[in-house]
PDB file with SEQRES, HELIX, SHEET and CRYST1 records, atoms N, CA, C and O in Angstrom:
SEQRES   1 A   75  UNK UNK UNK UNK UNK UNK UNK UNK UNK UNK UNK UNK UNK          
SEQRES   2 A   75  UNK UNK UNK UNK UNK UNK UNK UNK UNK UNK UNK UNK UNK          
SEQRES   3 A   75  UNK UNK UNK UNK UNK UNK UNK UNK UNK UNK UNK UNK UNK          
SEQRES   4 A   75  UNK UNK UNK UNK UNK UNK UNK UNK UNK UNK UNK UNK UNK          
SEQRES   5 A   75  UNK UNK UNK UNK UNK UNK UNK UNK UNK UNK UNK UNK UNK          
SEQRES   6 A   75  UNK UNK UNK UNK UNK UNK UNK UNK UNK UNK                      
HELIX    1 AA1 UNK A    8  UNK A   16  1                                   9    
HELIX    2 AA2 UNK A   22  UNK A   31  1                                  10    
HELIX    3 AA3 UNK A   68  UNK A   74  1                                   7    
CRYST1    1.000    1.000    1.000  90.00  90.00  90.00 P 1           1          
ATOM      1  N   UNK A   1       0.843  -1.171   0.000  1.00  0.00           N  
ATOM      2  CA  UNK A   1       0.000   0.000   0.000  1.00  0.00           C  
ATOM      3  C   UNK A   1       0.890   1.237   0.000  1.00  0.00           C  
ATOM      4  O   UNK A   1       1.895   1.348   0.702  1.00  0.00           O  
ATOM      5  N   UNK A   2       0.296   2.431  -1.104  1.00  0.00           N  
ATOM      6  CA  UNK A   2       1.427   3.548  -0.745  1.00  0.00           C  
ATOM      7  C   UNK A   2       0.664   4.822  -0.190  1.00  0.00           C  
ATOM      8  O   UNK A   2      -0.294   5.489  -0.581  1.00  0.00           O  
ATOM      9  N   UNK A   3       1.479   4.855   0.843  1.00  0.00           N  
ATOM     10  CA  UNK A   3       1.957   5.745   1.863  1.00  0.00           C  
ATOM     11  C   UNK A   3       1.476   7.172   0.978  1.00  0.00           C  
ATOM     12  O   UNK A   3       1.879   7.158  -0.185  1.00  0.00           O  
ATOM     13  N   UNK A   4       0.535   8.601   1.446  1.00  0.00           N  
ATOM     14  CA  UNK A   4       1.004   9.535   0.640  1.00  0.00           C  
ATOM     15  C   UNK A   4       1.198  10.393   1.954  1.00  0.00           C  
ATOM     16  O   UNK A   4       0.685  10.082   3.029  1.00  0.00           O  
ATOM     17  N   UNK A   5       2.083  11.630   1.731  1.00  0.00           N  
ATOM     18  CA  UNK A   5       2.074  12.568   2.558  1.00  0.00           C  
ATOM     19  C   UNK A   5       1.776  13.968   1.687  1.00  0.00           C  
ATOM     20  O   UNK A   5       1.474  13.951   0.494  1.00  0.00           O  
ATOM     21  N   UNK A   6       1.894  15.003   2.375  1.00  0.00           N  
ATOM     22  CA  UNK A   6       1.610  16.411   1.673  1.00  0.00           C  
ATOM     23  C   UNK A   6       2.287  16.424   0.205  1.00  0.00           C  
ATOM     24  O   UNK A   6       1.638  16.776  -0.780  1.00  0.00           O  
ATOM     25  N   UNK A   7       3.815  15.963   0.115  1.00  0.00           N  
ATOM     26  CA  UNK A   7       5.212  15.933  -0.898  1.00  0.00           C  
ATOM     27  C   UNK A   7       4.006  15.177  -2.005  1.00  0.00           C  
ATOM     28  O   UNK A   7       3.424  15.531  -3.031  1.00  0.00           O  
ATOM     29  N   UNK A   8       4.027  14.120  -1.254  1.00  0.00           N  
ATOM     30  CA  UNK A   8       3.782  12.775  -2.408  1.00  0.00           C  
ATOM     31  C   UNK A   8       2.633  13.085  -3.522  1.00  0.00           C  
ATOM     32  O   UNK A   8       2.645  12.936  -4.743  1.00  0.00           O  
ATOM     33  N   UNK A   9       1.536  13.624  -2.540  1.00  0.00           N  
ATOM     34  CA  UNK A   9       0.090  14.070  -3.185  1.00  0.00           C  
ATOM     35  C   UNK A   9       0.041  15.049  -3.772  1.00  0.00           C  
ATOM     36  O   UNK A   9      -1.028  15.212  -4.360  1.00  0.00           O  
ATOM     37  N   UNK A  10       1.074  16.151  -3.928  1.00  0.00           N  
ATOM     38  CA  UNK A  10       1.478  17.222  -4.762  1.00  0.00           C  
ATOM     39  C   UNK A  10       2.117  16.446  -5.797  1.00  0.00           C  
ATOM     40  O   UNK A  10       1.725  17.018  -6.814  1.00  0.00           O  
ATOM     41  N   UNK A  11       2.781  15.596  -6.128  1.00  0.00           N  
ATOM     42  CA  UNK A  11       3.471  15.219  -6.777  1.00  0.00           C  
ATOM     43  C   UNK A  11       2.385  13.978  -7.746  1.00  0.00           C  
ATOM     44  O   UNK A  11       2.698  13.767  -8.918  1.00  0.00           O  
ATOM     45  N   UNK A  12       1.635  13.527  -7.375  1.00  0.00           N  
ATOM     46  CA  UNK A  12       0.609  12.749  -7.475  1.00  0.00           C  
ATOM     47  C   UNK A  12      -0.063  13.535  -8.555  1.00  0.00           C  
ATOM     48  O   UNK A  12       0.159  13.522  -9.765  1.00  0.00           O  
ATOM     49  N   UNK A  13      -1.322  14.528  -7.551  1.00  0.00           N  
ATOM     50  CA  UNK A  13      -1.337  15.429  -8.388  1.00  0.00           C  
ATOM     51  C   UNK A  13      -1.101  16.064  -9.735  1.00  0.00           C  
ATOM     52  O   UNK A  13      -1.818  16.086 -10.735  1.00  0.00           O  
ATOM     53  N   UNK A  14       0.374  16.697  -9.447  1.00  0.00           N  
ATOM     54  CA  UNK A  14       1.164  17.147 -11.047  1.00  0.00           C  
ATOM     55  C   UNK A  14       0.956  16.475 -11.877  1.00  0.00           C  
ATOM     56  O   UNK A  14       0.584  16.835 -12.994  1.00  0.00           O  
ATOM     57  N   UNK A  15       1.268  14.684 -11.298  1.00  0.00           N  
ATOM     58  CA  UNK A  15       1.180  13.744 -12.897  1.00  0.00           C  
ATOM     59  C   UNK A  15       0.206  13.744 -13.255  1.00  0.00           C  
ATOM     60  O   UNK A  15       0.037  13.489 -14.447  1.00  0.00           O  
ATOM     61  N   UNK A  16      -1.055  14.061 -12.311  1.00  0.00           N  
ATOM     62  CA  UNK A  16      -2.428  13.919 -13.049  1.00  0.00           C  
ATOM     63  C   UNK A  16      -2.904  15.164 -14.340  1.00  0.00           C  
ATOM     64  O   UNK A  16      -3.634  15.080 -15.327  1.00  0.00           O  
ATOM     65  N   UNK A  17      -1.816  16.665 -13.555  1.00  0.00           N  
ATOM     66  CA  UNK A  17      -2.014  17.623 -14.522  1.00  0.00           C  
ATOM     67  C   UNK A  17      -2.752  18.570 -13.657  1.00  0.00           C  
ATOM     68  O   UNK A  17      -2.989  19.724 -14.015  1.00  0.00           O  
ATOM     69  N   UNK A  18      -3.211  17.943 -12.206  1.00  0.00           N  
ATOM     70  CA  UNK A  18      -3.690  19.289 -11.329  1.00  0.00           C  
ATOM     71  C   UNK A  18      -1.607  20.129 -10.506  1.00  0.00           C  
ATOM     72  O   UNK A  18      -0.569  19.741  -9.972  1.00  0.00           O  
ATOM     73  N   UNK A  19      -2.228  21.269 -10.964  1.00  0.00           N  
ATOM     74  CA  UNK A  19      -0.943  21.924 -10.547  1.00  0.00           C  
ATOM     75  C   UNK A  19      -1.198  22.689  -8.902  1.00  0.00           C  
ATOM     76  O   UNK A  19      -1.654  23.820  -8.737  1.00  0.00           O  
ATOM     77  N   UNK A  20      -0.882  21.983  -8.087  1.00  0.00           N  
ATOM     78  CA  UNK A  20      -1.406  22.655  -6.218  1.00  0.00           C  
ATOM     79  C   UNK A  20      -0.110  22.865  -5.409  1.00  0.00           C  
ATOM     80  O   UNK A  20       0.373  21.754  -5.196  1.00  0.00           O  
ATOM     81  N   UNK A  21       0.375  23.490  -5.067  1.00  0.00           N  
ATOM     82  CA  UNK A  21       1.199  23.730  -3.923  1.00  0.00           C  
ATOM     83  C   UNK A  21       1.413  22.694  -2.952  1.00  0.00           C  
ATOM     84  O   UNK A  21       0.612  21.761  -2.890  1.00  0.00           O  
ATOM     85  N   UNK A  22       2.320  22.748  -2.254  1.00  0.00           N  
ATOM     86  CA  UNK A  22       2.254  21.237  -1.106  1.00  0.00           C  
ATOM     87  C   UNK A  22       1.378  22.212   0.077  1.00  0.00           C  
ATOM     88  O   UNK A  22       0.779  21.329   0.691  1.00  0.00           O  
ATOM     89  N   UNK A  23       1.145  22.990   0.458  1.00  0.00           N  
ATOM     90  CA  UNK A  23       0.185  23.490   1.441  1.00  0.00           C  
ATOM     91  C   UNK A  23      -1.188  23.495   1.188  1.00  0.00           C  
ATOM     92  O   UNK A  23      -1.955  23.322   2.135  1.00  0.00           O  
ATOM     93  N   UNK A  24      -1.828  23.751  -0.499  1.00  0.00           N  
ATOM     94  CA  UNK A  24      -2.697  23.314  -0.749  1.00  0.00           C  
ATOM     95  C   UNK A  24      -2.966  21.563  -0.915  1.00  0.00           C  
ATOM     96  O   UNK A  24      -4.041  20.964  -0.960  1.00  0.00           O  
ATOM     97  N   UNK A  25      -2.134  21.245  -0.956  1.00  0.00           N  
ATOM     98  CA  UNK A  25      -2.378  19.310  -1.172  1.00  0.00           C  
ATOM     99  C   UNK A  25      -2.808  19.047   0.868  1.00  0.00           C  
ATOM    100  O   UNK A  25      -3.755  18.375   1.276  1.00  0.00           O  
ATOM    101  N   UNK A  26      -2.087  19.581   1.503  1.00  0.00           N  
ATOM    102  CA  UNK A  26      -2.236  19.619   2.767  1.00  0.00           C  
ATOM    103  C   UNK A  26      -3.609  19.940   2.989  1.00  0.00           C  
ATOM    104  O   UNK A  26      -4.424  19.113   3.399  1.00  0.00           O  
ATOM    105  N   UNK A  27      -3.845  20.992   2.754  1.00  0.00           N  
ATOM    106  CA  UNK A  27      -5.423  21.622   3.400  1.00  0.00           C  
ATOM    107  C   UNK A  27      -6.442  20.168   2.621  1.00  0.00           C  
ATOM    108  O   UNK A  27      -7.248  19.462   3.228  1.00  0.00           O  
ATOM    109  N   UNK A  28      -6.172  20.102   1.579  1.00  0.00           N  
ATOM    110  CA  UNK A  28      -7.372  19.360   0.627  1.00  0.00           C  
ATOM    111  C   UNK A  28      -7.190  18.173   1.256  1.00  0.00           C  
ATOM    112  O   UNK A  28      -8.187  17.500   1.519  1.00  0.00           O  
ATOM    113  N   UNK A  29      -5.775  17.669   1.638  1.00  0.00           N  
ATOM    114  CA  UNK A  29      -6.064  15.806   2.132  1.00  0.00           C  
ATOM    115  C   UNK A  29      -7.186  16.123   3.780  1.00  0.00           C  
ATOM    116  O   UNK A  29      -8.262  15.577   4.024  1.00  0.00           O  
ATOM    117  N   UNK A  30      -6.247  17.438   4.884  1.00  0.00           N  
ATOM    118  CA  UNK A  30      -7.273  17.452   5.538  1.00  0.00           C  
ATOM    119  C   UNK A  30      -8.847  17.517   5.742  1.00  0.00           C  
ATOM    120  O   UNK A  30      -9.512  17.007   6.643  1.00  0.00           O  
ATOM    121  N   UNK A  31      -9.374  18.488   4.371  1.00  0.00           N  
ATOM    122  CA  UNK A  31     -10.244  18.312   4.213  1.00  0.00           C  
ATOM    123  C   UNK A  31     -10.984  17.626   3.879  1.00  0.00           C  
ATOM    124  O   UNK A  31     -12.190  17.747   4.093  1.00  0.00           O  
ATOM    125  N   UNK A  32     -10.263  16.415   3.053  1.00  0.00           N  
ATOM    126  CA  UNK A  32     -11.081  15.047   2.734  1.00  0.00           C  
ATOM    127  C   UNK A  32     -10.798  13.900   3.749  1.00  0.00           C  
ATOM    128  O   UNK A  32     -10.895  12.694   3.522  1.00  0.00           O  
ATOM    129  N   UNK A  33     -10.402  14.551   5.001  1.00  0.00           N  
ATOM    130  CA  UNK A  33     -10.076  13.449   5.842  1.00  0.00           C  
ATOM    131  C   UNK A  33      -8.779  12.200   5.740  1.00  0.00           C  
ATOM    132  O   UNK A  33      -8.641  11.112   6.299  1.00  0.00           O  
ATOM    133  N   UNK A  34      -7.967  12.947   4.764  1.00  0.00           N  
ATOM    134  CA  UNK A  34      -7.123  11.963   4.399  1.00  0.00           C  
ATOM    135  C   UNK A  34      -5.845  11.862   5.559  1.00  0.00           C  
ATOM    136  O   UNK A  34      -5.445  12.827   6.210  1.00  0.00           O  
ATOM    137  N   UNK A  35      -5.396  10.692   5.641  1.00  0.00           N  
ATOM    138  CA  UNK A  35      -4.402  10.846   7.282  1.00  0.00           C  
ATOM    139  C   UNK A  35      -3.473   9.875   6.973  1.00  0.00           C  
ATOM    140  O   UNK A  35      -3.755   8.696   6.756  1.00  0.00           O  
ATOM    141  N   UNK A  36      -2.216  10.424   6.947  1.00  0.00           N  
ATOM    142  CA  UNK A  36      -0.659   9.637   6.354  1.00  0.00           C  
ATOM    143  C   UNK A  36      -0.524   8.628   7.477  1.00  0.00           C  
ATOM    144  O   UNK A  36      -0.417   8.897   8.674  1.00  0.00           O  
ATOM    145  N   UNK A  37      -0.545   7.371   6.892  1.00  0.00           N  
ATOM    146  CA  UNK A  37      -0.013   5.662   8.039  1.00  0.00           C  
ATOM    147  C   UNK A  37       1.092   5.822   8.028  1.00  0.00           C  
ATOM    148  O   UNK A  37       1.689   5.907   6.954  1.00  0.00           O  
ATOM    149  N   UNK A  38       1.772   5.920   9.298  1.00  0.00           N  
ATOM    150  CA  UNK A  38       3.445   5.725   9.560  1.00  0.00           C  
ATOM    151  C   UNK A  38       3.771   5.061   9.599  1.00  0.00           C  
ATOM    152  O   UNK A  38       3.106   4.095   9.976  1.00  0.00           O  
ATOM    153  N   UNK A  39       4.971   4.938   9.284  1.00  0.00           N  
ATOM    154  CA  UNK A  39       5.484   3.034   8.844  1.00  0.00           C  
ATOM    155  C   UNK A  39       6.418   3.204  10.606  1.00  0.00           C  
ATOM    156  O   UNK A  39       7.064   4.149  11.058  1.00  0.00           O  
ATOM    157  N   UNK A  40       6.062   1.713  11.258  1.00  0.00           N  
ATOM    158  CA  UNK A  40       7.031   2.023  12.543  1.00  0.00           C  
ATOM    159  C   UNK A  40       8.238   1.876  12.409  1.00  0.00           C  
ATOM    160  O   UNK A  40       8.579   1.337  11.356  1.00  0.00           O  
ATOM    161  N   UNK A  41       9.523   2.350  13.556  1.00  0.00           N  
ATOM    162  CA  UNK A  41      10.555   1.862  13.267  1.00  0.00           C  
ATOM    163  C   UNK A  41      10.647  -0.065  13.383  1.00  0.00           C  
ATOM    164  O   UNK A  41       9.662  -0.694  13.769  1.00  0.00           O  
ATOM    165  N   UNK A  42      11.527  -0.541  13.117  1.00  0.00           N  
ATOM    166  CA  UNK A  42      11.903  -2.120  13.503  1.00  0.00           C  
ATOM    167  C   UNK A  42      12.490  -1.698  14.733  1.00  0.00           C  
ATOM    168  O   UNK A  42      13.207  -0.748  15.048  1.00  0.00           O  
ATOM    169  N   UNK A  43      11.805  -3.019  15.568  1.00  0.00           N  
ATOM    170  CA  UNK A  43      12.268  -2.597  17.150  1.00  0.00           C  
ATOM    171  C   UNK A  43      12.847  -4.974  17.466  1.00  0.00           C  
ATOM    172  O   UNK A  43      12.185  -6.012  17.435  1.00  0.00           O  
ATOM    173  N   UNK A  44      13.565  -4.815  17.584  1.00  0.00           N  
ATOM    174  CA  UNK A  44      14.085  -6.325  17.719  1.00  0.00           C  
ATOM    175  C   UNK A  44      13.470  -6.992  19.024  1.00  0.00           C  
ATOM    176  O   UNK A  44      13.614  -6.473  20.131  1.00  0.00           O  
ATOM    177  N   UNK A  45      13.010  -7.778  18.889  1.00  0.00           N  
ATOM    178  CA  UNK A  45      12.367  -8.503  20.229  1.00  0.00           C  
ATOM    179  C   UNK A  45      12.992  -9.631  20.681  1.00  0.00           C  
ATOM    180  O   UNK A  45      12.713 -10.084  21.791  1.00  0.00           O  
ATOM    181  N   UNK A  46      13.863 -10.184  19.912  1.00  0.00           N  
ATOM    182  CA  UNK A  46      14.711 -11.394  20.602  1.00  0.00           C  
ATOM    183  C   UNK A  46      16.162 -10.877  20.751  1.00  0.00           C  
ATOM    184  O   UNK A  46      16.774 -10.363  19.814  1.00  0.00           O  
ATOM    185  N   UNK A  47      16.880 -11.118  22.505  1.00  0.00           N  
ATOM    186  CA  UNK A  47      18.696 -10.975  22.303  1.00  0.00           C  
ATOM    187  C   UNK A  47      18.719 -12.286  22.518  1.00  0.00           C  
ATOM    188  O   UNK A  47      18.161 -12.889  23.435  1.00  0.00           O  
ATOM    189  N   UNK A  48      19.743 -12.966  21.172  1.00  0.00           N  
ATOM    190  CA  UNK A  48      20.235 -14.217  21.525  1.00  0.00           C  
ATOM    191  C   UNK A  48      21.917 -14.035  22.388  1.00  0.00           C  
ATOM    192  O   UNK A  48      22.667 -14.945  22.742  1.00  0.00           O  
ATOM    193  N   UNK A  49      22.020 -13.236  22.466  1.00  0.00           N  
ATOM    194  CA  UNK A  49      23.412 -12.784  23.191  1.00  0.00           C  
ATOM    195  C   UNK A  49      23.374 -12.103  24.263  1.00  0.00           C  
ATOM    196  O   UNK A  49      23.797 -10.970  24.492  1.00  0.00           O  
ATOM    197  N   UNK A  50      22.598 -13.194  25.226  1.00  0.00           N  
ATOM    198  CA  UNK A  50      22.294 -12.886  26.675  1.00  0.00           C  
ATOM    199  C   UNK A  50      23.028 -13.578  27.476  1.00  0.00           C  
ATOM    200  O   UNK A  50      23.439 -14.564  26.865  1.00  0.00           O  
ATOM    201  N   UNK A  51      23.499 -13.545  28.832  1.00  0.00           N  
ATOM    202  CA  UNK A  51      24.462 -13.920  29.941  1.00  0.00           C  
ATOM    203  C   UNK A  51      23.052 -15.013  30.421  1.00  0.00           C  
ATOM    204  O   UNK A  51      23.532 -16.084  30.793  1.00  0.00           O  
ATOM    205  N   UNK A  52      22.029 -15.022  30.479  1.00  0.00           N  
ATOM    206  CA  UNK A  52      20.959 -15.594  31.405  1.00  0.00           C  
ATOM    207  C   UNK A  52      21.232 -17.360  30.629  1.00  0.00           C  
ATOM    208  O   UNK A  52      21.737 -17.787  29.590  1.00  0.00           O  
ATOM    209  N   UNK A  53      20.496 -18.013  31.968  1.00  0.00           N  
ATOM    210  CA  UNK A  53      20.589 -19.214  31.212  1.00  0.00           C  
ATOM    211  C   UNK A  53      19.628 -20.195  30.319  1.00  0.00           C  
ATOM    212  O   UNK A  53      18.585 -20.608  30.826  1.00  0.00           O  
ATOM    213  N   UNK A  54      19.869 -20.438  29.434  1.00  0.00           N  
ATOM    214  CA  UNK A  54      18.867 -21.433  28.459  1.00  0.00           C  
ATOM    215  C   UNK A  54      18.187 -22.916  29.289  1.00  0.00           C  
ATOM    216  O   UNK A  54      18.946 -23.704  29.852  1.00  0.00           O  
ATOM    217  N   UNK A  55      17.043 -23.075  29.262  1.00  0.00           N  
ATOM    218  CA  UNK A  55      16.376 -24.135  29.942  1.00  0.00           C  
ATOM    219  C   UNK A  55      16.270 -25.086  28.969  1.00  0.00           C  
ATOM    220  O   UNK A  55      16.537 -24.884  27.785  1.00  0.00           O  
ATOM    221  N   UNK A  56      15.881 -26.132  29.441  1.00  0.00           N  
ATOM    222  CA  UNK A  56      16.365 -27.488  28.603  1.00  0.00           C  
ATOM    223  C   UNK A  56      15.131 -27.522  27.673  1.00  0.00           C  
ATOM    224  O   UNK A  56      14.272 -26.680  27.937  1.00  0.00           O  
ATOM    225  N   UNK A  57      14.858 -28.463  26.488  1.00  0.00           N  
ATOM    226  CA  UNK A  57      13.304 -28.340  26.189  1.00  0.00           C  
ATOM    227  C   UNK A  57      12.590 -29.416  26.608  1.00  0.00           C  
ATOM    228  O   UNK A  57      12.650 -30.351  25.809  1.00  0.00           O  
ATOM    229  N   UNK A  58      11.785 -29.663  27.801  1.00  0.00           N  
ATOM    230  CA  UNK A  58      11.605 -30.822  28.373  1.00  0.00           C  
ATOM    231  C   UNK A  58      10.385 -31.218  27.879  1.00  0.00           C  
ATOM    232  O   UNK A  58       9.930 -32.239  28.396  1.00  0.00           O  
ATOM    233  N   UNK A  59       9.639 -30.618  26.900  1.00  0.00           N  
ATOM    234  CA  UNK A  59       8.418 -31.311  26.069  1.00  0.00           C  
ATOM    235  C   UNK A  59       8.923 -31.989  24.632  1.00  0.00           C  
ATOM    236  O   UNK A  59       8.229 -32.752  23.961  1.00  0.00           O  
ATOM    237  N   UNK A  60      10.444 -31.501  24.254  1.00  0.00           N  
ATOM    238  CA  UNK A  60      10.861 -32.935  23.315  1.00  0.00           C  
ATOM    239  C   UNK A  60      10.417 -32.405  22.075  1.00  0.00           C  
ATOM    240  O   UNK A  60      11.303 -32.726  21.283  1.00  0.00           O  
ATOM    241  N   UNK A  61       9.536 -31.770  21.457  1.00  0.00           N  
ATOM    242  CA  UNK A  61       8.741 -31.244  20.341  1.00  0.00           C  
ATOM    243  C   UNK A  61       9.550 -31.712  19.267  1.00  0.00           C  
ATOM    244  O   UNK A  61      10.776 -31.634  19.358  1.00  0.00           O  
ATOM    245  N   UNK A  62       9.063 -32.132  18.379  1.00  0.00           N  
ATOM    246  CA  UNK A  62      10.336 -32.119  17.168  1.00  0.00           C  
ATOM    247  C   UNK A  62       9.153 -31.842  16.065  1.00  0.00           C  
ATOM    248  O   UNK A  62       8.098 -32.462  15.933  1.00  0.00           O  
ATOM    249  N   UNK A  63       9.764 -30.451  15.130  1.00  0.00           N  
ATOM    250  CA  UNK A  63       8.764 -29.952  14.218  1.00  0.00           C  
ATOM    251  C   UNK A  63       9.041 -30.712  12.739  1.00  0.00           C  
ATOM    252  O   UNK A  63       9.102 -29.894  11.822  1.00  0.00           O  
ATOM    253  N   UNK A  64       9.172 -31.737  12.436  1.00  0.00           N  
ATOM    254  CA  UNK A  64       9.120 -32.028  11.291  1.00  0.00           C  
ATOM    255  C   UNK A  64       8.082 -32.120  10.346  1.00  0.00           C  
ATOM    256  O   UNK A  64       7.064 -32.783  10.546  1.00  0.00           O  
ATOM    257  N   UNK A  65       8.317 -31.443   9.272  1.00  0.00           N  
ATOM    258  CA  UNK A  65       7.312 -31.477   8.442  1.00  0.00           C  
ATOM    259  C   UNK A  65       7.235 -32.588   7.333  1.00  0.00           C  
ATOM    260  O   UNK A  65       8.222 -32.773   6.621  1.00  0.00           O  
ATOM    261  N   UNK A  66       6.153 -33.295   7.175  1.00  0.00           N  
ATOM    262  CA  UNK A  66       6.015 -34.532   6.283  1.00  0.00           C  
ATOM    263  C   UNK A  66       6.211 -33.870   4.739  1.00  0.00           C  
ATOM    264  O   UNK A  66       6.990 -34.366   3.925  1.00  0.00           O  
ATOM    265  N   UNK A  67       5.511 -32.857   4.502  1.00  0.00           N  
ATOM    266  CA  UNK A  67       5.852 -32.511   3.205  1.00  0.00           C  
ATOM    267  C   UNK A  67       5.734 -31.051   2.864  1.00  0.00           C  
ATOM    268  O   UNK A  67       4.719 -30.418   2.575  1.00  0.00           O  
ATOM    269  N   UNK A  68       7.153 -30.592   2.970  1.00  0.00           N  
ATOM    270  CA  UNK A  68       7.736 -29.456   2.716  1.00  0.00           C  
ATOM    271  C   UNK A  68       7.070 -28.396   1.825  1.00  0.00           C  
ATOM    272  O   UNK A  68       7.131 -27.203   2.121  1.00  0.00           O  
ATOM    273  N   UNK A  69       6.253 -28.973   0.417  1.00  0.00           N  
ATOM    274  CA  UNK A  69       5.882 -28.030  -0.614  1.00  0.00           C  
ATOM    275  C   UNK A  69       4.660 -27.026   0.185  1.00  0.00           C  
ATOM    276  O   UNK A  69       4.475 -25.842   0.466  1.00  0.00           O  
ATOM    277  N   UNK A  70       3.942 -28.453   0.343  1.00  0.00           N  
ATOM    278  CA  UNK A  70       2.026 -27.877   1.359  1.00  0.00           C  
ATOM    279  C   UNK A  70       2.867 -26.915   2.379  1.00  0.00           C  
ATOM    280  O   UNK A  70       2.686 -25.751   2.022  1.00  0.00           O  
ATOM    281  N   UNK A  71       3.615 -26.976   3.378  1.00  0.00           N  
ATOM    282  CA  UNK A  71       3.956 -25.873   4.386  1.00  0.00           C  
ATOM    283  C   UNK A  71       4.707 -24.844   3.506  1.00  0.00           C  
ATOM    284  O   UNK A  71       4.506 -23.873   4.236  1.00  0.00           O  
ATOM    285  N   UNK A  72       5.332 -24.407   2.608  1.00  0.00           N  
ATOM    286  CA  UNK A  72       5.702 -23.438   1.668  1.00  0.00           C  
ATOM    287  C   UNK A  72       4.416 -22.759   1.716  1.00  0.00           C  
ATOM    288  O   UNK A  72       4.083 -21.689   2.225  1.00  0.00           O  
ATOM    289  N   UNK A  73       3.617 -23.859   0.900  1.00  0.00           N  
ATOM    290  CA  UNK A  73       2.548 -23.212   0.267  1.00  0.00           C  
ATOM    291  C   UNK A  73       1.802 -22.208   1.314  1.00  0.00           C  
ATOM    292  O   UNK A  73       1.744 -20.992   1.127  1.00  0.00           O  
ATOM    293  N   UNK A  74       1.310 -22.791   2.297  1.00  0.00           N  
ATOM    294  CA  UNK A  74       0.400 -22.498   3.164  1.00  0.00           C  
ATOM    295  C   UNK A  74       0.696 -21.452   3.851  1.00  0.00           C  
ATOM    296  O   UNK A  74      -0.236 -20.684   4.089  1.00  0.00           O  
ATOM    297  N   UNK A  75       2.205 -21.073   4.426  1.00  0.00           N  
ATOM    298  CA  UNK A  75       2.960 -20.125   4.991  1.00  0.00           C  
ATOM    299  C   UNK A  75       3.031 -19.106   4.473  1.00  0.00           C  
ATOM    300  O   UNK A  75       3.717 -18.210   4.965  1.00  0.00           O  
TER     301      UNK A  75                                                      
END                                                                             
């Protein structure tokens, strides 16, 4: 999905052949309710390079998959 801000929708705009200022592209997105999605930063949620200690895996799990293509697919 793309992102527009004041820049973008002026620029948008132009190619269409409407010629607006970036302060007018501003007033008009506000006025049509239009509202720029911020992309977040990446924030890392796992340190594998921790001092703490690793617990054993005492439920054994073993993920093997019978057939590789179907879990491609499905994923």
């Amino acid at each position: 999905m793309t992102t527009y801000g004041s820049c973008s929708m002026k620029r948008a705009m132009s190619g269409l052949g409407y010629l607006i200022s970036r302060s007018n592209a501003r007033k008009l997105m506000r006025e049509a309710g239009v509202q720029v999605r911020h992309h977040r930063k990446y924030k890392m949620t796992t340190n594998s390079n921790h001092k703490q200690q690793v617990f054993e895996n005492l439920l054994q799990r073993q993920f093997d998959v019978a057939n590789q293509d179907m879990c491609v697919r499905l994923t």
